[in-house]
N, C-alpha and C positions, 0 to 999 in steps of 0.2 A: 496245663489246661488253658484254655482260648475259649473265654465265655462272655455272649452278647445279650446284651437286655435292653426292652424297648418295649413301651407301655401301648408303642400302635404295630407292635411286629410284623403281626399277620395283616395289620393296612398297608403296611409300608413296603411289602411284599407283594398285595396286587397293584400296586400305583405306581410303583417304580420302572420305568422303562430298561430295558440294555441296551449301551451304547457300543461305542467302538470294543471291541474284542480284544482281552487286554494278555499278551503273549506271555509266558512262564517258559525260558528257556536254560533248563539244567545244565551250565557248563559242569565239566568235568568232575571228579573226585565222589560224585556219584556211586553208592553201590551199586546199580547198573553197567558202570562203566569199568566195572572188572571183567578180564578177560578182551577187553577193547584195546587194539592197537591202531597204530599208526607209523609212517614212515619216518624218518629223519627228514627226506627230502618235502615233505608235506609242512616244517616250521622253519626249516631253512633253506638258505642258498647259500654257492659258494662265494667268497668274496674274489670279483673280476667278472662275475659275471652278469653284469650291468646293461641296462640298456641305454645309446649315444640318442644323441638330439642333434640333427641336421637343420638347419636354419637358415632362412637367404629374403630378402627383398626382392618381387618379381609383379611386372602386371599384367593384368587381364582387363581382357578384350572380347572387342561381338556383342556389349550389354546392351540394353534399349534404353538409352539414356540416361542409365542410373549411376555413370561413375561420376569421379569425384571432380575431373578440370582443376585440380590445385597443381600449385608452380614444383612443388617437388614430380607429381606426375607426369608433367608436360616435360619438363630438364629430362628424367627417368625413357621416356618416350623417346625424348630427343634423339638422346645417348642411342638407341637399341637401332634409332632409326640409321646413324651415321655409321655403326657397327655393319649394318649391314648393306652398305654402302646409298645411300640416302640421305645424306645428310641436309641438315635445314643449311637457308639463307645466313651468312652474318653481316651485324650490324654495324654501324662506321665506327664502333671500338671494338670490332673483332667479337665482339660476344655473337650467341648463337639466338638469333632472334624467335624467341617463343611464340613469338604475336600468331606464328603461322597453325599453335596447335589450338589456339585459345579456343577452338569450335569442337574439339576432343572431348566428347560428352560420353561416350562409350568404351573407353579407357577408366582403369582405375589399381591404384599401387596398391598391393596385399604383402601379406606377412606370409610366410609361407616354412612348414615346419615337416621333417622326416622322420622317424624312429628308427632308429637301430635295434634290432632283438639283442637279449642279454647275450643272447649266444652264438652271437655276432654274425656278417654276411660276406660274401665275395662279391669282387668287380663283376659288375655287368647285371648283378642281382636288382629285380623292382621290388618298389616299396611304397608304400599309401603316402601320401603326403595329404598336409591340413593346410588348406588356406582360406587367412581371413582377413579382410578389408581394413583399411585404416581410416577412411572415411566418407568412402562408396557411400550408397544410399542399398544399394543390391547389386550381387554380383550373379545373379541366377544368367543360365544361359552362357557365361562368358569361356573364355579359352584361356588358361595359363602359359604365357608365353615362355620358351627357354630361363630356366631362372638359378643362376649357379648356385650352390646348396655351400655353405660355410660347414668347417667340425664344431661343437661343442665349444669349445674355447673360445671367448671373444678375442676381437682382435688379432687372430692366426688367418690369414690371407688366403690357406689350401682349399681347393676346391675337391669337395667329398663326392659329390652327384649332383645332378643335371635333373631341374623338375620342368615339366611340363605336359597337358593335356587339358581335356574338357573336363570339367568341373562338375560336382553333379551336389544339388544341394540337399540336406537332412530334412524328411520331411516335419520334422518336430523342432528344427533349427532353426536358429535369423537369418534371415535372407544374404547377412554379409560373412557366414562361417561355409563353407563348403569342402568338400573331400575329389580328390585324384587318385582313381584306383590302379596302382601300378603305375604312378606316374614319376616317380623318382629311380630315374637310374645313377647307382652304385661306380662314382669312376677307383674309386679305392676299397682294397679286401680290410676289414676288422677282424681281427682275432685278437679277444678278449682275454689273456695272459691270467691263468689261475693257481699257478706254481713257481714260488719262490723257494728255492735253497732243499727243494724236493719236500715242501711242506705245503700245505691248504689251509684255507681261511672259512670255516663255517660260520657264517652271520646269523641267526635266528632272525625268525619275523620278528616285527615293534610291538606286534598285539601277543606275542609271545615271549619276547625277552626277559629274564629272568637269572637271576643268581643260581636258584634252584633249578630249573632247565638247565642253565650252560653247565650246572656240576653234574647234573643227569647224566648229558650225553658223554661231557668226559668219563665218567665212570664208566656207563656203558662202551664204549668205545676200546679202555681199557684192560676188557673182562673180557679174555679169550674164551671163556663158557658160552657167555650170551653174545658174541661178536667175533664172529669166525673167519678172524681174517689173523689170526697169531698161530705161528705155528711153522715148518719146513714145509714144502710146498712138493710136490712131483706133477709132471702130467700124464693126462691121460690117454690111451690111444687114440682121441679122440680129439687130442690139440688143448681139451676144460685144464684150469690148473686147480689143481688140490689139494687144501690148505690141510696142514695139520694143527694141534694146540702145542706144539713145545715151547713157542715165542711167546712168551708172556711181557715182554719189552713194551712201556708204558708209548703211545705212539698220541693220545690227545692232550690238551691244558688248554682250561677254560680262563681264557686272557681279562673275561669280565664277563657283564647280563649278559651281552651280545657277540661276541668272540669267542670261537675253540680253534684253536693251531691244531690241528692232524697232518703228522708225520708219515712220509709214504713207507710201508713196508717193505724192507728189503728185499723181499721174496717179488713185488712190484715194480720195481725200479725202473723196467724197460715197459711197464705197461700201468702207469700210473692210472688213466683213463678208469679202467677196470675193477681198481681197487677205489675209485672216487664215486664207482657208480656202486657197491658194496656197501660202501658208506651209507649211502646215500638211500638205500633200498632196505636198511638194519632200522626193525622193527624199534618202537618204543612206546613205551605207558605215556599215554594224555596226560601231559603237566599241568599240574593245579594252579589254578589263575588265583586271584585275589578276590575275594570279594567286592562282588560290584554292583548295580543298579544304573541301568540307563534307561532314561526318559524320554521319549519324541513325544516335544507338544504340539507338535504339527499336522501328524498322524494316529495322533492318541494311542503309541504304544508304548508298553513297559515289558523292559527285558530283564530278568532277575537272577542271578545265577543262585546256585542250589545252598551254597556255604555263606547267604548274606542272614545273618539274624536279627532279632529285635528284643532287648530287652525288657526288664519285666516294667510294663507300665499303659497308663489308662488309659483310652482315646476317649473324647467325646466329638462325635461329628454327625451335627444336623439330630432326626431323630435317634442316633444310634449311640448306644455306650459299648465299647469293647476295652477288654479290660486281658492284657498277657501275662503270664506267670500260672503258678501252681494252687492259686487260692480255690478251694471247691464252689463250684458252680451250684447260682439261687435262679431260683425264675427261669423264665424262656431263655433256654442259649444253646448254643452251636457249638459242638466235639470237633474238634479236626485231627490229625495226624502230626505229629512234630515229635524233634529231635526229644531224647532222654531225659535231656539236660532243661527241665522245665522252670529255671530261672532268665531263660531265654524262649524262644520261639522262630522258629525259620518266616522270615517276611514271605515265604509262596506262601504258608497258611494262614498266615493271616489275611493276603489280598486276594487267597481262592476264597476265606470267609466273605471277605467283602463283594467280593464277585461273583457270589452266590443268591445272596443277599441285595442284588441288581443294584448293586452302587455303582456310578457311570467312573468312568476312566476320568476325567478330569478332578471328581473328588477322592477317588485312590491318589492319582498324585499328589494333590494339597494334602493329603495322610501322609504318605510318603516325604514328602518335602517337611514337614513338622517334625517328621522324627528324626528326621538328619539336622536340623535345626536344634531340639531339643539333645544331642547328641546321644540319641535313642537307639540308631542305625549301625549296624557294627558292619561298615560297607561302605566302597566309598560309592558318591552319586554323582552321574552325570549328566546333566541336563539338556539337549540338545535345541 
């Protein structure tokens, strides 16, 4: 029982305003969320299949005055200009005398970045590129000049792709971040290697990683009833291949939270692909998180999952006394709904009480925050 007493209730019920709207979101273990699935491939991916970061120094040009005129720019310039056969004046010790770019006001050196999809691309393939200023003032209007794209690795000299185009800026962005749509061509194919020793690497999400997850899926994986990839195979006249159950041959192991090794099936050997995408498509039960509590005090939202509880003990805040546990209710007070186990109380009902009761989101937090303090909160809490 969850009962509130307060000598101005029913005052304190028309004075109180509502403020921000404070969110209750039941993760999982739910009894709603029986009969609820989900895919394998919805908490994991496979390991190799990563996405690269192409990388390069390049400038842009055509600004109205807003680039930068600094001696790395003008050198930068220099260079592209003698490339392509223009080269400046030199000076009586042979250097490359800059004096001539020193009016270069519409010039300016950017950082300029490509992505790779995880699941990689071929030569000659376009690609969005990011570029953004080093110390421009604005790069709006300007042209990305040829700018060779480095791989991922510092230090390695290969040249991956070739960016360049008109720049086109974020309407919500700084004036010195802008985007090139299709402006990075691919001189080199990526094929992201996902098969070692005829075995695969399932990663779990980070918001998902777990002991209990990574033995989930092994089990599941392992259990030719609920995973129908064990068994002699034939096909069909139709080219489909069709698995039987006689293989009962263990094919996963959960290496840790985040690691499961599956082994390719014999019956797959010539068509790995197939049996990765099987995998990948075998249904599974919503893994049960930890309890938790996150805070945005920025937004004034609270996210609460369904298995955070509170122990039995008093509040007192402002005009209000609430008091959790099994004691029988005196005076004005408020019934709600909660677990069996009335030496505890689920924190949604206590803060749908309070939320009821037009207390604003920033004093449910200071509530909230107390009793994780008072180590009242059987949850952990993150504050944002």
């Amino acid at each position: 029982m969850l009962k509130s007493t307060s000598t101005q209730a029913s005052r304190h019920l028309r004075k109180l305003v509502a403020g921000v709207a404070v969110l209750l979101c039941w993760a999982a273990c739910a009894e709603s969320c029986f009969g609820q699935y989900l895919r394998i491939r919805d908490i994991c991916r496979v390991k190799g299949q990563e996405e690269n970061t192409l990388h390069g120094l390049g400038l842009v040009v055509g600004l109205k005055g807003t680039g930068d005129g600094d001696v790395p720019t003008t050198r930068a310039l220099a260079k592209m200009m003698a490339l392509m056969g223009n080269p400046l004046s030199q000076g009586a010790s042979g250097a490359v005398s800059l004096d001539e770019l020193k009016n270069a006001k519409n010039v300016a050196m950017v950082f300029v970045t490509a992505t790779v999809p995880a699941e990689g691309a071929r030569q000659g393939e376009m690609l969005d590129i990011v570029v953004n200023a080093i110390s421009a003032k604005s790069i709006e209007g300007g042209y990305l000049m040829m700018t060779p794209l480095l791989g991922p690795r510092p230090g390695n000299p290969r040249i991956y792709g070739y960016g360049q185009g008109a720049i086109s800026l974020d309407d919500t962005g700084p004036p010195t971040s802008a985007k090139v749509h299709n402006g990075c061509r691919l001189e080199e194919s990526f094929h992201n290697a996902f098969l070692k020793d005829e075995t695969f690497t399932l990663v779990l999400d980070k918001n998902h990683a777990s002991f209990r997850t990574a033995f989930d899926i092994e089990d599941l994986l392992n259990n030719p009833s609920s995973f129908g990839t064990g068994g002699s195979a034939t096909t069909s006249s139709n080219g489909n291949i069709v698995v039987g159950t006689n293989d009962a041959k263990p094919i996963a192991k959960a290496i840790d939270q985040v690691n499961i090794e599956v082994g390719i099936r014999d019956i797959y050997r010539d068509n790995p692909v197939a049996f990765i995408a099987e995998v990948l498509d075998t249904q599974i039960v919503p893994p049960k998180h930890d309890a938790c509590v996150v805070i945005d005090e920025r937004n004034g939202s609270i996210v609460i999952g369904d298995n955070v509880l509170v122990g039995r003990v008093a509040v007192a805040h402002r005009n209000l006394s609430i008091e959790t546990g099994n004691e029988p209710a005196t005076g004005p007070f408020l019934e709600i709904d909660q677990s069996s186990d009335t030496s505890t109380t689920r924190l949604k009902a206590l803060v749908a009480a309070l939320n009821s009761l037009k207390v604003s989101p920033d004093d449910i937090m200071d509530i909230i925050k107390s009793l994780e303090k008072g180590r009242h909160l059987y949850g952990r809490l993150i504050v944002q």
